[in-house]
C-alpha positions as CSV (number, residue, x, y, z in Angstrom):
1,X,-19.4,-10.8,16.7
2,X,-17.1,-12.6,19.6
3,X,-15.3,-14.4,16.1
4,X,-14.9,-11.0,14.5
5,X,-13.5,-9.0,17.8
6,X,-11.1,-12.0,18.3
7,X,-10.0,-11.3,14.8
8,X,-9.5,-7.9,14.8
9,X,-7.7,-7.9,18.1
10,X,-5.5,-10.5,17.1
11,X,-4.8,-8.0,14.5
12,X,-3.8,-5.4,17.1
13,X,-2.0,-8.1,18.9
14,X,0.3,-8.6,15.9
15,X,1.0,-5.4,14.5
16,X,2.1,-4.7,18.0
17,X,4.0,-7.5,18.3
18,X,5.9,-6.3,15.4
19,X,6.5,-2.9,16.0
20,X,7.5,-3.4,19.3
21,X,10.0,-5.8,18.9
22,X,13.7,-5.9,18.8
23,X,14.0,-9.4,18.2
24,X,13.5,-11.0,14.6
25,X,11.7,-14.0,15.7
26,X,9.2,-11.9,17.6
27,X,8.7,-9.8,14.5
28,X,8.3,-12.3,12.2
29,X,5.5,-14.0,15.0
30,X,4.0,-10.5,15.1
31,X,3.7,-11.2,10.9
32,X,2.1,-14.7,11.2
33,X,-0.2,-13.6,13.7
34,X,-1.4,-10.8,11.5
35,X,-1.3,-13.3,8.5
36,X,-3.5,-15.3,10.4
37,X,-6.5,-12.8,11.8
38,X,-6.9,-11.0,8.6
39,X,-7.7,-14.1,6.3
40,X,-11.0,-15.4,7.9
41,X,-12.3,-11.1,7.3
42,X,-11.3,-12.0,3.5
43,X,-12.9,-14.9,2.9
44,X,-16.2,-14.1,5.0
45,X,-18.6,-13.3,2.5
46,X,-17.4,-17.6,1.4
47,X,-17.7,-16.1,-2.6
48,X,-15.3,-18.2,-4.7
49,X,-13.7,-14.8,-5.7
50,X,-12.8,-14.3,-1.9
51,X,-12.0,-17.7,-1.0
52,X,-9.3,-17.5,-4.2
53,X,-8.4,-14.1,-2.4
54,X,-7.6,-15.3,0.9
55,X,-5.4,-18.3,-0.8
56,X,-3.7,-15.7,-2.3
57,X,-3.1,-13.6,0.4
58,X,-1.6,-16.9,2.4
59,X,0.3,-18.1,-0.2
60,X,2.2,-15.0,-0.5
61,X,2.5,-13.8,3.2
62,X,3.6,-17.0,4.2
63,X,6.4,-16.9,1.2
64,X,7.7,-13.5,2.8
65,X,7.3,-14.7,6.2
66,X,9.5,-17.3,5.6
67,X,11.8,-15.3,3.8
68,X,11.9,-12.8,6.4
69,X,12.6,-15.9,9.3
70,X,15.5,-17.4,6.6
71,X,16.7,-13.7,6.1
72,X,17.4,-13.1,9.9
73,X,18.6,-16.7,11.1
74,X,20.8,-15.9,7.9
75,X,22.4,-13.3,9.7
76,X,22.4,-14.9,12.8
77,X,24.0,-17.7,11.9
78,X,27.6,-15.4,10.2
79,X,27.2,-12.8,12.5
80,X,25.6,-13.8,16.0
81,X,23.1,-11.3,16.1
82,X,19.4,-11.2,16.5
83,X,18.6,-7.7,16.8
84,X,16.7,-5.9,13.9
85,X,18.8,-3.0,13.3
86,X,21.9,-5.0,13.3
87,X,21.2,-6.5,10.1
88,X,24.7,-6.8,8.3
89,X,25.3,-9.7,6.1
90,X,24.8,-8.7,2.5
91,X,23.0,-11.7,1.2
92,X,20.4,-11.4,4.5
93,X,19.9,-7.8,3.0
94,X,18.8,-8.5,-0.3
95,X,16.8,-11.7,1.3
96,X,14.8,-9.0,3.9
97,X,14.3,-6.5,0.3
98,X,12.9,-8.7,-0.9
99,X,10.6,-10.6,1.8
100,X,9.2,-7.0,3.1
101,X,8.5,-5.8,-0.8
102,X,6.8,-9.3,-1.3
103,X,4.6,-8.6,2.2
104,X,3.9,-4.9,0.9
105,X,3.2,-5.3,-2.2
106,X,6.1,-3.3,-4.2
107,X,7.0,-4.0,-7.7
108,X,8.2,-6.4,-8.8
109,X,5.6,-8.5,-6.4
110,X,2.9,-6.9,-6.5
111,X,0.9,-8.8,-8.7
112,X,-1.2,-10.6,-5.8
113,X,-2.7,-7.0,-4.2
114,X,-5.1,-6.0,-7.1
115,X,-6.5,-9.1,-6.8
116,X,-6.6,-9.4,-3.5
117,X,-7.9,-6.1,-3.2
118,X,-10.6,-7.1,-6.0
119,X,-11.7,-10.7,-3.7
120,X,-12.6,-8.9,-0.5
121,X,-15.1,-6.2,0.5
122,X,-14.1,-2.2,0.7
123,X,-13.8,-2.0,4.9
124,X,-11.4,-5.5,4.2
125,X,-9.6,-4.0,1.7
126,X,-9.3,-0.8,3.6
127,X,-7.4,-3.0,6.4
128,X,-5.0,-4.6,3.9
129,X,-4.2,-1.0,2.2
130,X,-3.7,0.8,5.5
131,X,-3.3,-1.9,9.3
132,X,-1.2,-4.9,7.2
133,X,0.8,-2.2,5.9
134,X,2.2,-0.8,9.1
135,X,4.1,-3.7,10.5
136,X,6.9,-4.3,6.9
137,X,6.8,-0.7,6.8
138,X,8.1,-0.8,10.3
139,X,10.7,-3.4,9.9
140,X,12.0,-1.4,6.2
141,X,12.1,1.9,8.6
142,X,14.3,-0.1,11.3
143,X,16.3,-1.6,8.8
144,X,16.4,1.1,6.7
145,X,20.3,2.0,7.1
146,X,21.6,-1.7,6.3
147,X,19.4,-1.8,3.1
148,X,21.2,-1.5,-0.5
149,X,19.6,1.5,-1.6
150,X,20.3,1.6,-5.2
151,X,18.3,-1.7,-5.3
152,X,15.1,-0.4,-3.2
153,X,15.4,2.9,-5.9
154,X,14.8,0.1,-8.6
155,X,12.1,-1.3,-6.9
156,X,10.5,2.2,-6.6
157,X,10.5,3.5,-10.0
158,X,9.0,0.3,-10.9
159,X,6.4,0.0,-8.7
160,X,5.5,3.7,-9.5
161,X,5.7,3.3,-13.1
162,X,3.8,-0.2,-12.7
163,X,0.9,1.3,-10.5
164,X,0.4,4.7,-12.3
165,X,0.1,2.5,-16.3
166,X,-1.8,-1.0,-14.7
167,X,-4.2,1.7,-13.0
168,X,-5.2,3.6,-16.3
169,X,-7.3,0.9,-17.7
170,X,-9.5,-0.2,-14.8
171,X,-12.9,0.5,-13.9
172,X,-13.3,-1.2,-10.3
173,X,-12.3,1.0,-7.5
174,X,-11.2,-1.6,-5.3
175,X,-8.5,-2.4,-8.4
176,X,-7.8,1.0,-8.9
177,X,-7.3,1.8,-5.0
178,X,-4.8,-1.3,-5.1
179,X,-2.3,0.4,-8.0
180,X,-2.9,3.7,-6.4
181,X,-1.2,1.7,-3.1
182,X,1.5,-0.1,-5.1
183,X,2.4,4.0,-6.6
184,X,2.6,5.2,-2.9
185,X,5.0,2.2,-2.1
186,X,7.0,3.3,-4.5
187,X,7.2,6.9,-3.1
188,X,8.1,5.8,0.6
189,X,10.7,3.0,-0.5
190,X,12.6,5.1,-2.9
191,X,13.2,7.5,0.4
192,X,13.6,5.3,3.0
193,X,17.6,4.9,3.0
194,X,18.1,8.8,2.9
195,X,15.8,9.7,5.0
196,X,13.3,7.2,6.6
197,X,11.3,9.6,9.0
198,X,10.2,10.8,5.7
199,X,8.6,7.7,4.8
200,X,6.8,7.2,7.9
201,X,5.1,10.5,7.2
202,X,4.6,9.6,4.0
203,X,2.7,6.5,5.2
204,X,0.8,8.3,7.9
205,X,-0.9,10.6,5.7
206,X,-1.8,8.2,2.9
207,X,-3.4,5.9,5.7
208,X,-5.4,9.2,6.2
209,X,-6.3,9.6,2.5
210,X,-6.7,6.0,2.0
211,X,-9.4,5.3,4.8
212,X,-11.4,8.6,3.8
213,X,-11.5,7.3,0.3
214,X,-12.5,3.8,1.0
215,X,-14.9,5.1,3.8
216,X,-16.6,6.9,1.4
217,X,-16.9,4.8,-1.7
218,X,-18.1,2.1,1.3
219,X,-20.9,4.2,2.1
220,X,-22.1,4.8,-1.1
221,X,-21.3,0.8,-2.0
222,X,-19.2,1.8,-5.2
223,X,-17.4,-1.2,-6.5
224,X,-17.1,-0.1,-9.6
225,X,-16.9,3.4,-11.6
226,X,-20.7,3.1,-13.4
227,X,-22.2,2.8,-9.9
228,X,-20.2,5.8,-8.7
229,X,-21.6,7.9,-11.8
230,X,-24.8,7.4,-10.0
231,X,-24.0,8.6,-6.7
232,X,-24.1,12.6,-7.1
233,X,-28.0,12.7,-6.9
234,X,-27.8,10.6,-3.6
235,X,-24.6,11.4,-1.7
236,X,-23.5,15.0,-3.5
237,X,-21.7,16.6,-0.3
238,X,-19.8,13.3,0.0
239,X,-19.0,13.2,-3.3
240,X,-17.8,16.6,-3.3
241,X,-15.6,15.2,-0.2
242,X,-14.6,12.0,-2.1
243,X,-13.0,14.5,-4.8
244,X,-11.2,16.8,-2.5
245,X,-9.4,13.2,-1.0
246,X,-8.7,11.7,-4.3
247,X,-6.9,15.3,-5.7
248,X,-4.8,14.6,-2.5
249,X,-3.5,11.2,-2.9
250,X,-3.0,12.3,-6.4
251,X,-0.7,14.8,-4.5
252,X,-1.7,18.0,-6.2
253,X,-0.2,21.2,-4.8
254,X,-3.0,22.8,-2.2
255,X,-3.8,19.1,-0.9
256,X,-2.5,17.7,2.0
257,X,-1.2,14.6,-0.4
258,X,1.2,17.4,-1.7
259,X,3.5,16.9,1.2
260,X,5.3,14.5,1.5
261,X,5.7,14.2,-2.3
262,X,7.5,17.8,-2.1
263,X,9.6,17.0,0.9
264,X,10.5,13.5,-1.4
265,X,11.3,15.3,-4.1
266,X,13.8,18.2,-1.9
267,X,15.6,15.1,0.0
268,X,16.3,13.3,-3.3
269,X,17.5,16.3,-5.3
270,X,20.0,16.9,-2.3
271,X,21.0,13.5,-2.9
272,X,22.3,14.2,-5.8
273,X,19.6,11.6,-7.1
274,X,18.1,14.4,-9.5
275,X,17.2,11.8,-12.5
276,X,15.5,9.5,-10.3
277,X,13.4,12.5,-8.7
278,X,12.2,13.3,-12.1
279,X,11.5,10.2,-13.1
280,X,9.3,9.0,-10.0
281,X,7.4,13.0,-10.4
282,X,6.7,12.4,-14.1
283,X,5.3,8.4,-13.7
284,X,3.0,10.3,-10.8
285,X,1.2,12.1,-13.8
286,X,-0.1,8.5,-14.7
287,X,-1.4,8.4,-11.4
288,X,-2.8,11.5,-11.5
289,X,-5.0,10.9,-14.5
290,X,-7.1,7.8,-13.1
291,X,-7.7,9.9,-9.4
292,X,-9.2,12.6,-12.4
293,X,-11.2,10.4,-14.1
294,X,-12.4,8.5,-10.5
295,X,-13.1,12.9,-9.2
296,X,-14.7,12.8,-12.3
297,X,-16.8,10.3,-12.8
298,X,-17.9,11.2,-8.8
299,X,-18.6,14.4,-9.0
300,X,-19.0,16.0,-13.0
301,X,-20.7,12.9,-14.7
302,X,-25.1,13.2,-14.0
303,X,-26.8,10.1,-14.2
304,X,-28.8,10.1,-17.3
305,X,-25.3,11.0,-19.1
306,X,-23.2,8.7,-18.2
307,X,-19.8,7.4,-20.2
308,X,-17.0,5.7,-19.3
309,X,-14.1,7.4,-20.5
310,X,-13.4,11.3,-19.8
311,X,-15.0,13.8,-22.9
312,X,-11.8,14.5,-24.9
């Protein structure tokens, strides 16, 4: 208990860190610290899958850490400055793209989250999808104006595209939760430079979403899409709930998930960035078909009938 609560408010401790500063070496301490405290909650249950997780995670985070440090001393050394927000040097631009879209997880480096995701339990992965999220999304929103957007648009569509076609064809929640993250990513980032108080709400509500959905498939101990076929008899009013929140992070119209997508959508089309509004509302559909079949095995699939693909 004293190992775990000096964990997780080292975890505070960093994300605060972070947020609150103005100075890039604080920040990027703010990002080690974090890096640090979360990796002992990964590789607690000492299974080889989340020892390989937590080496992982370092590897990565420590990559984008240093990128993030080499980014800003980048700048510092052509133009004298050490505040975020004054982030001008082009080549320390494209450096911080790409450290922060390494740390989240965007296209095209995303390819450590699913497994991560996959190595640790549901309340860890819950804290990678939502808390280690908040401090790069932070530093993209501060930056946000000095970043080249037609670059961060790029990264978007991918990472939506990516998330909504490598989601279709799993069966373990926790992998399925990790594209469903990487398609969000995409959504805030492609917004960001237009209009980043957007993205922030963007973020805020799918933390919201995010933690119902993992709260609940934690409490009925779904790992995997044949165990939640099974939970309706047990859990059905949670199940019921469990739908309601993954028709919302699939952002369908009466749901709160709706939202931001819509306000997205407005912003970019008075961008004049029609094409790429489509594009990022049509690769949601991909999206949308795995929430369906996850609402779907939840809540329409009985136990003695159960299959693994949706009855065509």
């Amino acid at each position: 208990p004293q190992a775990k609560l000096i964990f997780t408010l080292s975890l505070l401790l960093g994300t605060t860190i972070t947020i609150s500063s103005n100075h890039w070496v604080m920040a990027w301490a703010g990002l080690e610290i974090n890096t640090l405290a979360i990796l002992p909650l990964i590789s607690k249950s000492h299974h080889p899958r989340a020892i390989e997780a937590a080496t992982k995670y370092f590897l990565t985070q420590a990559t984008a850490s240093a990128l993030v440090l080499f980014s800003s001393m980048n700048n510092a050394w052509y133009t004298g400055q050490w505040d975020i927000t004054q982030l001008t040097h082009p080549m320390s631009c494209l450096i911080l793209t790409s450290a922060l879209a390494m740390k989240l997880g965007l296209a095209p480096f995303h390819f450590w989250f699913p497994e991560v995701l996959q190595g640790s339990s549901l309340t860890t992965g819950l804290l990678l999808s939502t808390a280690m999220k908040f401090p790069p999304i932070t530093l993209l929103y501060m930056t946000s104006h000095s970043l080249n957007p037609t670059i961060l648009t790029y990264m978007a569509i991918i990472s939506t595209a990516l998330g909504g076609w490598m989601g279709l064809n799993q069966t373990q929640t926790r992998k399925i939760l990790a594209f469903s993250s990487i398609t969000h990513l995409g959504w805030m980032t492609i917004i960001v430079s237009y209009s980043p108080k957007l993205t922030l709400l963007n973020f805020y509500l799918y933390i919201l979403m995010t933690t119902a959905t993992f709260l609940a498939l934690n409490t009925i101990k779904a790992t995997k899409l044949s165990t939640l076929m099974t939970t309706w008899a047990k859990t059905p009013s949670l199940n019921a709930m469990l739908l309601l929140t993954l028709l919302s992070l699939a952002g369908l119209p009466p749901l709160t998930g709706f939202l931001p997508k819509w306000l997205i959508i407005q912003e970019l089309t008075k961008q004049d960035m029609s094409l790429a509004a489509t594009t990022i509302s049509l690769l949601s559909l991909l999206g949308l078909f795995f929430y369906l079949r996850l609402a779907y095995c939840a809540t329409i699939t009985l136990p003695p009938h159960t299959t693994n693909h949706m009855k065509q």
